[in-house]
N, C-alpha and C positions, 0 to 999 in steps of 0.2 A: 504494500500500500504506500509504505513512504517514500520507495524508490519508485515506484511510476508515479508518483505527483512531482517528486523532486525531478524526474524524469523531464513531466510535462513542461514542468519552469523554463528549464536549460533550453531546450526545443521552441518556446515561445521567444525567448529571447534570442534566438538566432544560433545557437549551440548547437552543435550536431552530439545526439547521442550515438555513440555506435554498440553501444551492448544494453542491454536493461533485461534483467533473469529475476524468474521466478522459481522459488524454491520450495516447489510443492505445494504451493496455495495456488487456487483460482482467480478468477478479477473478481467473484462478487463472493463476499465471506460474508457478510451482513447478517444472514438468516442463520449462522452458525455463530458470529458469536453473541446474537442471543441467547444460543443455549445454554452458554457455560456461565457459571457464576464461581465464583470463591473458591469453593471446597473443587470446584472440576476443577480450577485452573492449578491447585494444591493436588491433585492426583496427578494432570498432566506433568507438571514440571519435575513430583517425584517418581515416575517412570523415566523420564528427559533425562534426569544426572543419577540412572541408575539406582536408585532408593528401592527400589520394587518393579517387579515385571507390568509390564500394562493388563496382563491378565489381570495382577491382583489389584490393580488399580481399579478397572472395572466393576470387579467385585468389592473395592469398598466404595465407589460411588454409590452405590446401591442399599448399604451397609449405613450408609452415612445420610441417608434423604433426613432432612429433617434436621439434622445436629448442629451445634454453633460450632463458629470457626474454632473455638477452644477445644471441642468436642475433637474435630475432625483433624485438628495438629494433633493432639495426642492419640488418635489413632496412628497416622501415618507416622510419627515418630518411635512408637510401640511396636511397630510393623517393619518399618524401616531395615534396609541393612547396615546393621550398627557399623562394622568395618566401611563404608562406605557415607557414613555421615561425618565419622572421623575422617576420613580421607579427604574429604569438602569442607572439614570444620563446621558444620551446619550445628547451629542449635536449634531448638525449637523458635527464639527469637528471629535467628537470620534466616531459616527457610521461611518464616514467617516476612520476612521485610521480600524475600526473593518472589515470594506465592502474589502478593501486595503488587509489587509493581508487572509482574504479567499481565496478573487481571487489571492493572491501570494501563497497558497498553493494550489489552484486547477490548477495553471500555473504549478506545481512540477509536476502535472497530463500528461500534452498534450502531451509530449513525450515519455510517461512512456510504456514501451511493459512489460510486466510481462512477468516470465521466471524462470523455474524452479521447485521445488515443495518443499512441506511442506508435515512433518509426516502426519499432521491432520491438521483440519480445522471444528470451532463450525460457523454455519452460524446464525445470531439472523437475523430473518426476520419480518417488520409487510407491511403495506401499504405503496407501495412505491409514488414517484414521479407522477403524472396522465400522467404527457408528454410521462413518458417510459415505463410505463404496467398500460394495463385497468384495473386487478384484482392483488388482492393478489398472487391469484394460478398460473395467468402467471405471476409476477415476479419470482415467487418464479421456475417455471419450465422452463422459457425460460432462466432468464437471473443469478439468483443467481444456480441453478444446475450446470451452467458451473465449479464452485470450485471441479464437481467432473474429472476433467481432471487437476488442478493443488494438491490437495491433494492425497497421496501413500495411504491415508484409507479411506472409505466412509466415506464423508463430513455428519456432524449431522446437521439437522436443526431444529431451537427453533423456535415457532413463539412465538412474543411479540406483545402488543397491540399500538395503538399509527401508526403515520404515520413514514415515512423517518425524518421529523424532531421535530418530537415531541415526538417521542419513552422512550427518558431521559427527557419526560418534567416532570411536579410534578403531575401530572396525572396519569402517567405509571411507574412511575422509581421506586416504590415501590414494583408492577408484576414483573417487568424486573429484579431487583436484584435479587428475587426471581429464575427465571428464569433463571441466568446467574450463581448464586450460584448450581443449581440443574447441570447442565454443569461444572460446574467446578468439584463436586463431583463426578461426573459419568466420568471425565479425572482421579479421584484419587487426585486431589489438594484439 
């Protein structure tokens, strides 16, 4: 979202963009993140830095309807992988200020209408979210193809390995540069 608006600036101003990539999100999120509140964005980010598998994320979203935020950090810190909160120094206060400002940037989201369009647009694609597409191929053709109605040139898409939040983990990030290097050369950068 903040790269194709910052995108649209440069471009009005006479700037030539030669790359603008998306990283697994579509041009309209709007209706997704109204779904998520607090305690989701506290599940997501502890699957994100490895805290817990997204399975069991899932399973305490479920676990968790209804509970306060107080409720739902001490669940996920109770649940947590101890070695791994060490490893991040997370306490219940700092994945607390960490959970806070996601959900303060996906709030940037709920209003957000996209509008406009971009030279181009590189889509890096791998497995998204399970909530919002069963497969690969239907994310990739229901809901990431929409970019071909906001970009003026046929959108390129990369697929990378890895899921929605695991794409840049230390597992993938080494394909993926690779990947994002290969896009970037084939823009001429």
């Amino acid at each position: 979202m903040l790269a194709f608006e910052v995108g649209k600036v440069l471009e009005s101003n006479g700037d030539k963009v030669s790359f603008l990539g998306s990283f697994n999100l579509p041009p309209h999120i709007k209706s997704r993140m109204h779904q998520l509140d607090w305690k989701e964005r506290l599940l997501h980010l502890s699957y994100f830095l490895d805290l817990m598998t997204e399975a069991h994320a899932r399973k305490l979203a479920a676990e968790l309807q209804g509970a306060t935020r107080e409720q739902a950090m001490a669940k996920v810190m109770e649940d947590a992988d101890q070695n791994r909160l060490f490893e991040l120094a997370l306490s219940p206060e700092a994945l607390n200020k960490w959970a806070t400002l996601a959900f303060a940037l996906q709030s940037m989201a709920i209003d957000y209408d996209r509008s406009g369009s971009s030279t181009s647009m590189d889509v890096f694609y791998c497995i998204s979210l399970a909530v919002v597409a069963s497969s690969k191929k239907q994310w990739r053709n229901e809901h990431l193809r929409k970019w071909v109605d906001i970009a003026r040139s046929e959108p390129r898409f990369h697929e990378v390995g890895g899921a929605h939040y695991t794409m840049l983990g230390p597992e993938h990030v080494f394909n993926f540069q690779k990947t994002l290097r290969a896009a970037l050369d084939a823009r001429g950068i």
